[in-house]
Backbone bond lengths (Angstrom), bond angles and torsions (degrees), N, CA, C in turn:
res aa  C-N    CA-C-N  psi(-1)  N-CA   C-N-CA  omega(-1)  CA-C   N-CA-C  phi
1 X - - - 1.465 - - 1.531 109.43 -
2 X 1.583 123.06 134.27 1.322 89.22 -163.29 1.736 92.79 -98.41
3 X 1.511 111.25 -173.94 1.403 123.27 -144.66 1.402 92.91 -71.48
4 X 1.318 146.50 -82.86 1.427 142.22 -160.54 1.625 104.92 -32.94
5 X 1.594 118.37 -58.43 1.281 110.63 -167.78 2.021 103.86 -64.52
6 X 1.178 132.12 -39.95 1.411 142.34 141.95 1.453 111.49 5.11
7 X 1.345 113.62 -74.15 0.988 134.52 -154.94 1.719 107.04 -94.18
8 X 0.901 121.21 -16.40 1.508 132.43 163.95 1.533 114.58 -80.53
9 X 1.455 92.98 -36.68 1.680 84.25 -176.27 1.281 99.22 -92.50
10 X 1.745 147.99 3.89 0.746 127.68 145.21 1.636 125.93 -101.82
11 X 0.938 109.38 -2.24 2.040 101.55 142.56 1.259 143.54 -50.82
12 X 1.678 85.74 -25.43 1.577 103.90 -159.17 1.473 89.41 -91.92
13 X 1.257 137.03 -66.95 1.619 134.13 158.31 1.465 120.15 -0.09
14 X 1.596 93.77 -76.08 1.358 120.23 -174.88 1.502 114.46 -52.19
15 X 1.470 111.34 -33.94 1.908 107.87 168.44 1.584 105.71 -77.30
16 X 1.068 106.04 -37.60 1.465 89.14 168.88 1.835 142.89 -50.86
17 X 1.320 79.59 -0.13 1.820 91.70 -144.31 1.933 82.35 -118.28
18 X 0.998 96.58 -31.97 1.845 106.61 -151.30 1.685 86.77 -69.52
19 X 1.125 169.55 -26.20 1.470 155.48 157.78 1.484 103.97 -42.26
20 X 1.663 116.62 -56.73 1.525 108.52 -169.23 1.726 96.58 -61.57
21 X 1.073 103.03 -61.57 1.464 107.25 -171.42 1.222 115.36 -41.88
22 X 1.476 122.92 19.55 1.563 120.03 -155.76 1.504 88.16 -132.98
23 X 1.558 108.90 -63.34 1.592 111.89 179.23 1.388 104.79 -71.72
24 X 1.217 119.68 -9.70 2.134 106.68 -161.59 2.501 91.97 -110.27
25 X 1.786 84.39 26.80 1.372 77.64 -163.76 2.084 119.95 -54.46
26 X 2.048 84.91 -38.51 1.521 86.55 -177.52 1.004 130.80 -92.03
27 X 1.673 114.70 1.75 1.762 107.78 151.16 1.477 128.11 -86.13
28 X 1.407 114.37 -11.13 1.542 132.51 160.19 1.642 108.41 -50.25
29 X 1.732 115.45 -46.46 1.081 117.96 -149.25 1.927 94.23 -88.13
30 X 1.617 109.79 -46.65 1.308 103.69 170.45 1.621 130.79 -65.40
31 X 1.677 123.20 -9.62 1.336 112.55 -176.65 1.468 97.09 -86.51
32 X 1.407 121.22 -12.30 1.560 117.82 -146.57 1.922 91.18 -121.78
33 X 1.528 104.25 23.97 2.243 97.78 -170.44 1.686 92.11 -75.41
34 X 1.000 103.52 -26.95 1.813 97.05 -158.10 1.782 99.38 -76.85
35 X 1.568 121.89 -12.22 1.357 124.64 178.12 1.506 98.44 -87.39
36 X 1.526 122.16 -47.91 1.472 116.88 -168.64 1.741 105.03 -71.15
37 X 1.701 120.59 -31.94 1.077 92.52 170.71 1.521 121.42 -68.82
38 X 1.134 126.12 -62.29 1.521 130.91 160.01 1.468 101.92 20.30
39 X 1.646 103.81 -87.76 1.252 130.34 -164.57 1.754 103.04 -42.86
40 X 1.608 115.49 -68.95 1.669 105.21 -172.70 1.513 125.51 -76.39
41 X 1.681 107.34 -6.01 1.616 103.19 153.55 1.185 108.15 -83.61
42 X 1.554 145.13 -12.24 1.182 119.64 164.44 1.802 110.05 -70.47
43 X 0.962 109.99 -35.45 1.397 116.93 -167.26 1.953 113.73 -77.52
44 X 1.147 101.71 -27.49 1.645 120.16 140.17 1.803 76.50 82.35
45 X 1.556 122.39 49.70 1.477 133.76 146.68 1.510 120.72 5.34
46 X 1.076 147.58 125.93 1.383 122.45 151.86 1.342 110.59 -142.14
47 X 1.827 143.38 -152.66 0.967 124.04 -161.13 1.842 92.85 -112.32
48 X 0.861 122.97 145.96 1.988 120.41 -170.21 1.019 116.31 98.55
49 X 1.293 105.13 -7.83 2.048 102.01 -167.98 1.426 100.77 -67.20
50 X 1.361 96.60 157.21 1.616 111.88 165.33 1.581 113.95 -102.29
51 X 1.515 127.00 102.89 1.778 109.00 -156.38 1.713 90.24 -112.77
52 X 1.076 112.07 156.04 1.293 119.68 153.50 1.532 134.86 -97.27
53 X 0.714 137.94 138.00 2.217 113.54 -169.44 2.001 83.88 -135.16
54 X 1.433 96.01 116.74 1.478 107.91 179.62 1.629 105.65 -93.29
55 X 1.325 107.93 127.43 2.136 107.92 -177.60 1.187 105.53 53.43
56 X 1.523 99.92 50.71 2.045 113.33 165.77 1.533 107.47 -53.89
57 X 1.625 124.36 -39.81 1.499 101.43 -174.43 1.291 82.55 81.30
58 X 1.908 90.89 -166.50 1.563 106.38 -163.42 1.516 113.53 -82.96
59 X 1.248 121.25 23.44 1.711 93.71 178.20 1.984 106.14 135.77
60 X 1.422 91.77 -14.57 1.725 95.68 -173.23 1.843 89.16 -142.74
61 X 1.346 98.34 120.32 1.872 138.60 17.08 1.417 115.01 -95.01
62 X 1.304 120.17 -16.28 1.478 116.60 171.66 1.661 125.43 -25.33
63 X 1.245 106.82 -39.51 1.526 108.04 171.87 1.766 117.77 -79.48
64 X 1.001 113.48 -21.96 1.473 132.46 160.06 1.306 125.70 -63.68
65 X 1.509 118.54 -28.20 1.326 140.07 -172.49 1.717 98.72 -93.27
66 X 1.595 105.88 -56.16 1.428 121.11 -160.94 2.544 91.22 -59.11
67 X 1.903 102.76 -50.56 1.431 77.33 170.39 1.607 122.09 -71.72
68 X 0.959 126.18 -38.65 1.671 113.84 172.90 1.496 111.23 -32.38
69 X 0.908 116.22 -57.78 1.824 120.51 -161.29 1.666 103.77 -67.08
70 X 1.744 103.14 -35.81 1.787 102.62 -166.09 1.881 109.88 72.10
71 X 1.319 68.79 170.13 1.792 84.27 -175.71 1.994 105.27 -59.24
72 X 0.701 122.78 -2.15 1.487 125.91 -177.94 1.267 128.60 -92.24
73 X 1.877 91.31 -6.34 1.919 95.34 -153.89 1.609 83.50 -125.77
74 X 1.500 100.45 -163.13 1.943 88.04 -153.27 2.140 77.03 -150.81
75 X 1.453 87.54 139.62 2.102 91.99 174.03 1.288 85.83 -124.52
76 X 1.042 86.03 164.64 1.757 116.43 164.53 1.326 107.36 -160.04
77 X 1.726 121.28 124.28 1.263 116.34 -176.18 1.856 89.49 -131.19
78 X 1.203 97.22 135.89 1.550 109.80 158.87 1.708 125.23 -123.09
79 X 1.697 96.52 157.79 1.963 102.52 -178.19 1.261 75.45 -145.62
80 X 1.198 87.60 155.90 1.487 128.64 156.61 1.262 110.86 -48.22
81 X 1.640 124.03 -53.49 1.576 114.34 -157.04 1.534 106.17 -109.01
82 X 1.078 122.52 88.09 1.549 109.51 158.60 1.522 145.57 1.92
83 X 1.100 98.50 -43.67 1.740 120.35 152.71 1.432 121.98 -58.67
84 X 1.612 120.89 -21.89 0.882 105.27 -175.39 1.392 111.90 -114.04
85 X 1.582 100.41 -6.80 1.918 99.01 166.05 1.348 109.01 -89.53
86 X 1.249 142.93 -5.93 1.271 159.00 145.48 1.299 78.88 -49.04
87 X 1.698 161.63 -138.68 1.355 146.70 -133.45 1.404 114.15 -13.32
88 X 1.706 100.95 -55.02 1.786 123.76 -149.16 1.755 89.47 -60.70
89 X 1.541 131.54 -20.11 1.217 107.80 -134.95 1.442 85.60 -96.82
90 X 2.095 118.34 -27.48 1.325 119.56 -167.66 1.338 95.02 -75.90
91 X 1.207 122.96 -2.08 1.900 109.95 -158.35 1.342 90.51 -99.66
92 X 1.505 127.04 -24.72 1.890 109.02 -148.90 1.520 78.19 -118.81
93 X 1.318 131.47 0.42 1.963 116.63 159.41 1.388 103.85 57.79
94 X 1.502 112.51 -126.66 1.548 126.11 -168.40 1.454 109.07 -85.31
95 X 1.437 132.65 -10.81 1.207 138.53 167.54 1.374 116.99 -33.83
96 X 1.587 126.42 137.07 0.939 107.36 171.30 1.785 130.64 -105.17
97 X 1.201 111.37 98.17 1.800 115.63 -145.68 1.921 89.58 -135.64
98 X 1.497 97.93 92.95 1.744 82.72 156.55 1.403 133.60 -74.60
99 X 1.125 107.61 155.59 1.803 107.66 -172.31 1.257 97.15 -126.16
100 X 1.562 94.46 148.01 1.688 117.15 -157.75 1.536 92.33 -129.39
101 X 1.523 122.57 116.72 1.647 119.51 144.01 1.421 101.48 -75.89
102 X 1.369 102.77 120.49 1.374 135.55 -175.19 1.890 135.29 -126.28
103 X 0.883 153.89 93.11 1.384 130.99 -173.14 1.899 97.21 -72.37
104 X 1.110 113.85 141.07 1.658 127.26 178.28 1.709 97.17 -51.71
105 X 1.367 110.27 -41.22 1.429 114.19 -169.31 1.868 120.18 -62.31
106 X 1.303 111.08 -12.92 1.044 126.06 -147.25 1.721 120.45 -175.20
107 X 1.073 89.98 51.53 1.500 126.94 -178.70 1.197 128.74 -28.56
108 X 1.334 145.89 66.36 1.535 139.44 -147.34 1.559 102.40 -58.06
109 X 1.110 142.55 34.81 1.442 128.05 -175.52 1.479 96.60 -137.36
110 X 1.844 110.13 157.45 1.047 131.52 -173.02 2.174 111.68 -69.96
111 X 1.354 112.36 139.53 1.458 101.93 -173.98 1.206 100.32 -66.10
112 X 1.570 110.82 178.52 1.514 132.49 -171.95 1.683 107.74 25.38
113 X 0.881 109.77 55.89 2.072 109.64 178.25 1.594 101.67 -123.99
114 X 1.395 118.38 31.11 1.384 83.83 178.07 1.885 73.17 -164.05
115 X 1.662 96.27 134.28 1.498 111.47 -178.40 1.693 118.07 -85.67
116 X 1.378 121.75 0.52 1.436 136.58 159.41 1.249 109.36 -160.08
117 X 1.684 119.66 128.24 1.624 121.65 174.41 1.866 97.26 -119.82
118 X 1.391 88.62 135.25 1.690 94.90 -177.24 1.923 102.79 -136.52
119 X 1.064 84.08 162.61 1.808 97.20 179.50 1.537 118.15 -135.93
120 X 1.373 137.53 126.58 1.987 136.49 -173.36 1.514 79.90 -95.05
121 X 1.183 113.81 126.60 1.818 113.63 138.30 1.951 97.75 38.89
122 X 1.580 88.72 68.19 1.925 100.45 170.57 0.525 124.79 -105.80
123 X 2.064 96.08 -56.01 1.667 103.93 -143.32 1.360 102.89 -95.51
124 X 1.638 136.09 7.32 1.226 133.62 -176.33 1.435 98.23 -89.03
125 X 1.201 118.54 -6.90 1.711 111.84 -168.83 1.538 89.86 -107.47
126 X 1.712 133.53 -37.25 1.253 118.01 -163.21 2.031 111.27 -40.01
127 X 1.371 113.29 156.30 1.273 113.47 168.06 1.708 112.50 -69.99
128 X 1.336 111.70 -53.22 1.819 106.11 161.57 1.657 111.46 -113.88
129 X 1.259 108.34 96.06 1.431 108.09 166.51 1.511 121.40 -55.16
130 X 1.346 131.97 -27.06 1.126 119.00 176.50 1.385 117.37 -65.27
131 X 1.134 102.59 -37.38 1.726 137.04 -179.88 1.753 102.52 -41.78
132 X 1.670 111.27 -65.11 1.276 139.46 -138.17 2.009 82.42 -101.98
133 X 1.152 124.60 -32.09 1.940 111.77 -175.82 1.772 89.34 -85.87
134 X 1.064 122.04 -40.16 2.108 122.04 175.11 1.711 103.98 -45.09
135 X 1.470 92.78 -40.69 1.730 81.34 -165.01 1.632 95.04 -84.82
136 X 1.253 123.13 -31.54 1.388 118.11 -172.64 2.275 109.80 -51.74
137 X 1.380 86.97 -41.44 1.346 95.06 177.44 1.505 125.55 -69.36
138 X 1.162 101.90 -26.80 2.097 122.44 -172.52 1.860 84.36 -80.74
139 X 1.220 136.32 -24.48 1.225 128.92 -174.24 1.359 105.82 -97.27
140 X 1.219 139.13 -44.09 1.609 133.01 169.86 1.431 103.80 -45.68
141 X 1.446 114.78 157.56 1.450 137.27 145.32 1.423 111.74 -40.00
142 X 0.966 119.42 174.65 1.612 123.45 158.80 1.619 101.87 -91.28
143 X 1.539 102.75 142.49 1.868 104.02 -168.02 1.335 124.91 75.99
144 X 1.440 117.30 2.71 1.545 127.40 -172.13 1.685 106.40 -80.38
145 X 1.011 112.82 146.38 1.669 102.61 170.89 1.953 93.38 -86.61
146 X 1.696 91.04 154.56 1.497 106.55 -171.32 1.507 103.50 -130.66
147 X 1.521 120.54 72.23 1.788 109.72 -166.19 1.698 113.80 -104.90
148 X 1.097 112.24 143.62 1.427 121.42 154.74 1.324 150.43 -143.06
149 X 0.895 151.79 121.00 1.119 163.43 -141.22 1.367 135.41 -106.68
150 X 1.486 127.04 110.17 1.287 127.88 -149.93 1.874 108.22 -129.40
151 X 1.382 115.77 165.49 1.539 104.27 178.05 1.975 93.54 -79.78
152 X 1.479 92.97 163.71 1.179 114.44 179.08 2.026 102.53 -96.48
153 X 1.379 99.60 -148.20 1.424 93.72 -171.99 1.302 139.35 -107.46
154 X 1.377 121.38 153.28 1.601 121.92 -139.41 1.579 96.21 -51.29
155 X 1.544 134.65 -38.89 1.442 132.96 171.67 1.232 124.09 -25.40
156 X 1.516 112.73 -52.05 1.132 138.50 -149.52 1.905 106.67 -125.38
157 X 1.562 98.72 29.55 1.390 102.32 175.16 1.684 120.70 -171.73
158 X 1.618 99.52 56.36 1.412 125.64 -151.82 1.816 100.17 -80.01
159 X 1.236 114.47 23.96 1.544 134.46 173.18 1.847 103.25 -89.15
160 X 1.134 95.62 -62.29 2.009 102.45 165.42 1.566 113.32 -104.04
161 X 1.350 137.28 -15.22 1.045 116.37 179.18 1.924 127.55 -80.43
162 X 1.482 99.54 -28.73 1.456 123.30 173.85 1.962 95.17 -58.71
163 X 1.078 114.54 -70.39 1.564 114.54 -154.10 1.943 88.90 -61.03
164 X 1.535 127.46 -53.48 1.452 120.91 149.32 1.243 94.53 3.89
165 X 1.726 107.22 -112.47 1.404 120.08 -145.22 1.794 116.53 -49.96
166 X 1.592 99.48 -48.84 1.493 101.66 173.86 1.582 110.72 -37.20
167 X 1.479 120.30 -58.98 1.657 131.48 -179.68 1.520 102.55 -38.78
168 X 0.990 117.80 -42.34 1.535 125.50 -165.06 1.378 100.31 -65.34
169 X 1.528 110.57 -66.30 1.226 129.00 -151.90 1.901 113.90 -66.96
170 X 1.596 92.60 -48.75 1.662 93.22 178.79 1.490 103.61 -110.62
171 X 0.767 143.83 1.31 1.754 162.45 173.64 1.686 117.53 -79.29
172 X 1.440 93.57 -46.98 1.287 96.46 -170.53 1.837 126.79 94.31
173 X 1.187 104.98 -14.35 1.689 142.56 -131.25 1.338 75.47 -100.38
174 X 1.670 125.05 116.76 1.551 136.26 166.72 1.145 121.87 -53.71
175 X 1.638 169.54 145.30 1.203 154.12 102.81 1.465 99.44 0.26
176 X 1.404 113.43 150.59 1.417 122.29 172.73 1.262 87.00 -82.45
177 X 2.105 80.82 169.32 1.541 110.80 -179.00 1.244 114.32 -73.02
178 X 1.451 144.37 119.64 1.708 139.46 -159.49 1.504 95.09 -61.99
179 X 0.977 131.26 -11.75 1.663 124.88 -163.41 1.559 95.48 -108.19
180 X 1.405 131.71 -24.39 1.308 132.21 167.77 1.579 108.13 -62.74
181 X 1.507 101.41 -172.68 1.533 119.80 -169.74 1.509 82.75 -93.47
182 X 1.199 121.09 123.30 1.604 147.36 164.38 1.316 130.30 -138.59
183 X 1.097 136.28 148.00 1.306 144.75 177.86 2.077 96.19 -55.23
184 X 1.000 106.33 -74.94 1.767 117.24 179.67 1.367 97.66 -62.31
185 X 0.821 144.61 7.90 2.114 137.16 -163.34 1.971 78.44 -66.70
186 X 0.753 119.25 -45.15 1.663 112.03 -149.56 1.509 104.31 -117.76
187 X 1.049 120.10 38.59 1.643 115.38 -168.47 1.236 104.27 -107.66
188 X 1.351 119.30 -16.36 1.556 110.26 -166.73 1.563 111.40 -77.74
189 X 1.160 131.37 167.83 1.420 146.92 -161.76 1.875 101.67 -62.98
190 X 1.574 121.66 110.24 1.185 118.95 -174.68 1.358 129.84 84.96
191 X 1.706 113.29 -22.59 1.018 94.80 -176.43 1.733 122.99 -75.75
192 X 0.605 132.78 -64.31 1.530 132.15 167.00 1.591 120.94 3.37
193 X 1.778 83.67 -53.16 1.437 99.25 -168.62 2.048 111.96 -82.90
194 X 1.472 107.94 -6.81 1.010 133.25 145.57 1.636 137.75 -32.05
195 X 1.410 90.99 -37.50 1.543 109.43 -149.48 1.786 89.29 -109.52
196 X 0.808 95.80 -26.63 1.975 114.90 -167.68 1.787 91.50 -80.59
197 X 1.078 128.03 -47.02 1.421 134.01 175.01 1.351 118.92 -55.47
198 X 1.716 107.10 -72.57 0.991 107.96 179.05 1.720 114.68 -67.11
199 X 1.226 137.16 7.98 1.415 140.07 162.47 1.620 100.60 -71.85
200 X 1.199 114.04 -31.64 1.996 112.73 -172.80 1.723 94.32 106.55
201 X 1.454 134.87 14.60 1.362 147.13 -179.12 2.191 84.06 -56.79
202 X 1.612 105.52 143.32 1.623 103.70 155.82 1.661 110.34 -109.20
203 X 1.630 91.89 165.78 1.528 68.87 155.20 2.216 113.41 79.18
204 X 1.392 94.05 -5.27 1.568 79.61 -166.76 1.955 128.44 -68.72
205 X 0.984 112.36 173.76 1.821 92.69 176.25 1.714 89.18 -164.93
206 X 0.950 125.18 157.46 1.338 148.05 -170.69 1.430 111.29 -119.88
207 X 1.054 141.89 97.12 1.845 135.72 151.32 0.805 132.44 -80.34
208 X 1.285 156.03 134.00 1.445 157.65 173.99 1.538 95.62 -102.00
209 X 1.272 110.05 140.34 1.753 116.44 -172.22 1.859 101.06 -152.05
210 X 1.182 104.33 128.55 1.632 110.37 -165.04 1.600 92.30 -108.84
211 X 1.564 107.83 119.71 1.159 116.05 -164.72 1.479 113.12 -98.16
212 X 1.623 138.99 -116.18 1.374 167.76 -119.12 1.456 120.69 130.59
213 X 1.294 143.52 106.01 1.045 128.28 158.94 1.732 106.48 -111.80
214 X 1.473 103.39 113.15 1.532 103.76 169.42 1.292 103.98 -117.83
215 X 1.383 113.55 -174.11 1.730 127.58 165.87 1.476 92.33 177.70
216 X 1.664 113.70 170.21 1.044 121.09 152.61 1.328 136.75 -71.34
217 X 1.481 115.93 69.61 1.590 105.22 174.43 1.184 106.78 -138.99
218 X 1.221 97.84 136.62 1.950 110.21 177.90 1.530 119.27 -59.51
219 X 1.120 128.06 154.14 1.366 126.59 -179.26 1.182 115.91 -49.55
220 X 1.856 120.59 -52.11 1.039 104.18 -153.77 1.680 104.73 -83.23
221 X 1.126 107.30 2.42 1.445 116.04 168.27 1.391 125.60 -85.21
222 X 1.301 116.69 7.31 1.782 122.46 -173.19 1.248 109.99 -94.12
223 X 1.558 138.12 -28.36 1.074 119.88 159.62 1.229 135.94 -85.08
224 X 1.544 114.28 -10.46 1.664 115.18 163.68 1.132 110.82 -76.46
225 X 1.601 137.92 -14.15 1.186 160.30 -153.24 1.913 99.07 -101.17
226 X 1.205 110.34 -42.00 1.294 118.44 169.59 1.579 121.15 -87.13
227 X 1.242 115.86 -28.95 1.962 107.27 176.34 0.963 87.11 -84.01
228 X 1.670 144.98 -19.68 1.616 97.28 -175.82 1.591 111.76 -119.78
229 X 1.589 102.22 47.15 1.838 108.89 144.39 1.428 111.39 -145.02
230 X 1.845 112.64 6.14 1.545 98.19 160.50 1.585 99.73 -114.47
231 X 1.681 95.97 104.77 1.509 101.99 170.02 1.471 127.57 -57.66
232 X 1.097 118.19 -38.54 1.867 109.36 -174.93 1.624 109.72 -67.78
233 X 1.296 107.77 -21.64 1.956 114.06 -168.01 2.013 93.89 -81.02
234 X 1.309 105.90 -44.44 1.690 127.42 -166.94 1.857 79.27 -70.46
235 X 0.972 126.32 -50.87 2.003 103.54 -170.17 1.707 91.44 -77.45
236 X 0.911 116.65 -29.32 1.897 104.24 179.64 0.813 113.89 -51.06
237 X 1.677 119.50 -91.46 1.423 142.14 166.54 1.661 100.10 -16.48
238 X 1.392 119.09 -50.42 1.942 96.23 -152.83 1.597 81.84 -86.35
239 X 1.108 143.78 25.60 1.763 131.27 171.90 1.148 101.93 -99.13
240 X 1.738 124.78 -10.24 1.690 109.93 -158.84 1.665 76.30 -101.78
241 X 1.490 94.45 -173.44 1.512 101.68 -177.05 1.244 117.79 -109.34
242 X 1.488 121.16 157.78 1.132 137.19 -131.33 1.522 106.83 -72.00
243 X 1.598 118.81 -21.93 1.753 114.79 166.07 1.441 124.45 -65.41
244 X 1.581 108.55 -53.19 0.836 126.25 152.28 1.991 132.29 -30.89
245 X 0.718 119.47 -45.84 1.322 147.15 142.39 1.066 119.79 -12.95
246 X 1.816 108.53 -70.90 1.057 132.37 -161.80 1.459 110.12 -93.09
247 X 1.432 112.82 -30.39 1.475 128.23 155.70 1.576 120.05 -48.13
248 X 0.882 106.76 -35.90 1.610 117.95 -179.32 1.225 103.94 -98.60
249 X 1.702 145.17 -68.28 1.219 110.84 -179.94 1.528 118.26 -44.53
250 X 1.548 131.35 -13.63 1.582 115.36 -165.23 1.738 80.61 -99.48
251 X 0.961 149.50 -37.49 1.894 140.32 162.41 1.559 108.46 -38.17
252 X 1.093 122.77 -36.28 1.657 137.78 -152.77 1.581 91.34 -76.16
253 X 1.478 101.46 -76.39 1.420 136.46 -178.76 1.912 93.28 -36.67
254 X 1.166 117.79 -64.84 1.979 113.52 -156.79 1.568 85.86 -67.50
255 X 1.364 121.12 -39.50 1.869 103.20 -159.06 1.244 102.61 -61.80
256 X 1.487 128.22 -39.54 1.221 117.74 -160.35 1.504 109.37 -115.40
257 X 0.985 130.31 26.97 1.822 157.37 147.74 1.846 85.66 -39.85
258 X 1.272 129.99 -91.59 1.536 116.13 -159.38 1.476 111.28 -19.71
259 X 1.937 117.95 -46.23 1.888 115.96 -143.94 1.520 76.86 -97.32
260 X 1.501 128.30 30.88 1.608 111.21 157.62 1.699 114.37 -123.37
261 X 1.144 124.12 27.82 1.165 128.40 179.32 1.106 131.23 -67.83
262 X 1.019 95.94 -12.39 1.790 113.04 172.40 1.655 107.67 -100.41
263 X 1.020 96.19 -6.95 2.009 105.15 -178.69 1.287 105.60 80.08
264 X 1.218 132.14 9.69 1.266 116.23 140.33 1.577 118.28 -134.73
265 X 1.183 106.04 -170.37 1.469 123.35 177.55 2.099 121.88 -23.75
266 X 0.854 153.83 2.10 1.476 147.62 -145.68 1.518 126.36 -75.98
267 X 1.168 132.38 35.44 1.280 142.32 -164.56 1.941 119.70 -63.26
268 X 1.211 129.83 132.65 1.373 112.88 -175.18 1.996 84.73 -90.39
269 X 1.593 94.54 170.61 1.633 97.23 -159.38 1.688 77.65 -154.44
270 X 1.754 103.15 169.49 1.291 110.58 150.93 1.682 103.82 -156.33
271 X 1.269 96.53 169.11 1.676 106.25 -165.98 1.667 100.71 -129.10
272 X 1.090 106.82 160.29 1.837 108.16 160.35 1.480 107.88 -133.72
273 X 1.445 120.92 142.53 0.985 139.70 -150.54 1.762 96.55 -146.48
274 X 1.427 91.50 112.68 1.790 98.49 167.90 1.564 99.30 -133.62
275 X 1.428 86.42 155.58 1.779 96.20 -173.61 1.354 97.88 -142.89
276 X 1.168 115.18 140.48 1.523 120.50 179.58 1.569 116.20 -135.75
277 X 1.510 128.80 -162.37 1.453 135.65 -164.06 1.151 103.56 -124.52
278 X 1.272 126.12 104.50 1.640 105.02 166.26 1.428 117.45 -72.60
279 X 1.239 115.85 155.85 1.449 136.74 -161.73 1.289 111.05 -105.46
């Protein structure tokens, strides 16, 4: 598909999605703390920095970034969809964090202007990731750390991979294309850290870090809780028909019954985290 049409059809998703993602901001922000910290100890935070946050979404980690830096230091977070910095703007209040409609590929900001650029769960969705880690680097300083952070693998991340397979199974509903924008597009061993190289990134290293994702939500609330902030699965699912549907949220619901035993949410997860040098 080539990139403009790409990138439209994932705007167009992404406004769809960007209201939940707006109200469902502070359980988004607690299942996903152990990724945002990750991210600004890799990026080694301090108070003055100038950070960039590439496909901020609504407001988190940007507000996480905006306290690291303090009133002294300067954010700038950009998305793609307008709709969804429209969230970022009610979430970060008096903060001071400009927001950029941006494609990752093509970065509205000036090169070397920013003393750490980081990304939560981006660059697997960008339409050209190679595209979107080049520009991340053309925007650091020279010597800047350049980190981002992606899910690791469907094994080891039975929070999206379970409702996956269920979709498949009684849905009908394909796994994406590994070369498309996917949650797993980038999970496999190196690749990420791949992409950081061939940009001219120094210095790069790859971690795999096995996290926690909890929140308060009841089971039978985890899959309505999930179509409406993973947009591409939420246009699938509502095309099949309405038994069907209903067949699969009650498939959805038993696989992932164990990570609610506590009555709410508790899933083990993992992330990968590469950080590199801009040049």
């Amino acid at each position: 598909m080539p990139l403009d049409e790409a990138l439209a059809r994932s705007r167009a998703l992404w406004s769809v999605a960007a209201d939940a993602w707006d109200r469902e901001g502070d359980l988004i922000a607690a299942s996903t703390r152990s990724v945002t910290d990750a991210v600004l100890e890799a990026a080694a935070l301090r108070p003055g920095m100038r950070v960039l946050d590439v496909a901020g979404g609504t407001g988190d980690p940007g507000s996480r970034i905006a306290e690291a830096v303090g009133p002294g230091g300067r954010v700038v977070s950009t998305d793609l969809t307008p709709a969804m910095l429209a969230g970022a703007r009610r979430r970060l209040g008096t903060r001071a964090v400009g927001l950029v409609a941006s494609a990752a590929e093509a970065l509205a900001v000036r090169s070397g202007a920013f003393d750490a650029v980081v990304s939560r769960f981006g660059v697997m969705l960008f339409g050209d990731p190679a595209a979107g880690v080049r520009e991340m680097l053309r925007a650091a300083r020279p010597g800047a750390p350049v980190v981002a952070a992606v899910w690791g693998t469907p094994e080891a991340n039975p929070y999206l991979a379970l409702p996956i397979r269920e979709s498949a199974r009684v849905g009908g509903i394909p796994p994406a294309d590994p070369d498309a924008p996917g949650v797993f597009r980038l999970a496999g061993s190196g690749k990420l850290a791949a992409l950081f190289t061939a940009a001219g990134a120094r210095d790069v290293r790859e971690e795999r870090r096995r996290f926690t994702m909890e929140a308060p939500i009841p089971l039978d609330g985890f899959w309505p809780f999930l179509l409406r902030l993973a947009a591409p699965q939420r246009a699938a699912v509502g095309s099949l028909p309405a038994d069907v549907q209903a067949r699969l949220a009650r498939a959805v619901t038993e696989a992932v019954a164990p990570f609610f035993a506590s009555g709410a949410m508790r899933f083990p997860a993992e992330m990968v985290v590469v950080r590199g040098v801009g040049h």
